[in-house]
C-alpha positions as CSV (number, residue, x, y, z in Angstrom):
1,X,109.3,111.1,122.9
2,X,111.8,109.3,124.6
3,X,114.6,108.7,121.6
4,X,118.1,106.2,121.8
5,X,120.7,108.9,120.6
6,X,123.8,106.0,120.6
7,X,122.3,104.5,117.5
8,X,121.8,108.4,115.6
9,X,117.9,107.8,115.6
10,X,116.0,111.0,116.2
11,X,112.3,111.6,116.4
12,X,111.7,111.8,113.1
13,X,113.5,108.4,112.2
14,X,111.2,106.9,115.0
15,X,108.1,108.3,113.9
16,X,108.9,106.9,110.8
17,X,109.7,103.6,112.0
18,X,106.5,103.5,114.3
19,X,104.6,104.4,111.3
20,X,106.1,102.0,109.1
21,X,105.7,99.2,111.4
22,X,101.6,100.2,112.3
23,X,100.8,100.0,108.8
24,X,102.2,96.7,108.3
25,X,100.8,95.7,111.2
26,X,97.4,97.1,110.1
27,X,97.9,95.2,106.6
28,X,99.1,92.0,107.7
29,X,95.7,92.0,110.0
30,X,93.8,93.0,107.0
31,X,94.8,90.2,104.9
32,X,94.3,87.6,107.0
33,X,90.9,89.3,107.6
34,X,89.7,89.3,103.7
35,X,91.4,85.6,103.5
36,X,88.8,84.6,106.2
37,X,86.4,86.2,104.9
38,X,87.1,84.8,101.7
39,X,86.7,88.4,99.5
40,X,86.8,87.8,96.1
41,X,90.5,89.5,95.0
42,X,91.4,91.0,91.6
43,X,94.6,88.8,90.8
44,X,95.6,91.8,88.4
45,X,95.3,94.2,90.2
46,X,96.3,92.7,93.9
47,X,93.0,94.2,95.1
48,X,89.8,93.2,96.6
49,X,86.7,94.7,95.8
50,X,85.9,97.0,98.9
51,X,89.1,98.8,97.8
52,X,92.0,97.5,99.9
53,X,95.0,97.1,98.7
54,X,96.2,93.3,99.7
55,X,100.1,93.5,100.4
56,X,102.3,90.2,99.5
């Protein structure tokens, strides 16, 4: 992995980042997934009933 040492980043602060920014990637496309499918959501408990966790 190619890493930008002038900033102090090293791999493990990129993987993190990477993996930080994939899941909220991957959440933001599930919620506007269940919104068009129109899942019923538990307003409670923030989530819908197949089990996902709706961030926001």
């Amino acid at each position: 992995m190619i890493v930008d040492r002038r900033y102090g980043w090293g791999e493990a602060e990129v993987a993190w980042a990477i993996a930080v920014w994939a899941e909220n990637l991957f959440s933001a496309c599930r919620l506007s997934q269940t919104l068009s499918e129109r899942e019923p959501i538990d307003a409670k408990m923030g989530v819908s009933k197949n089990g996902w966790e709706q961030v926001g």
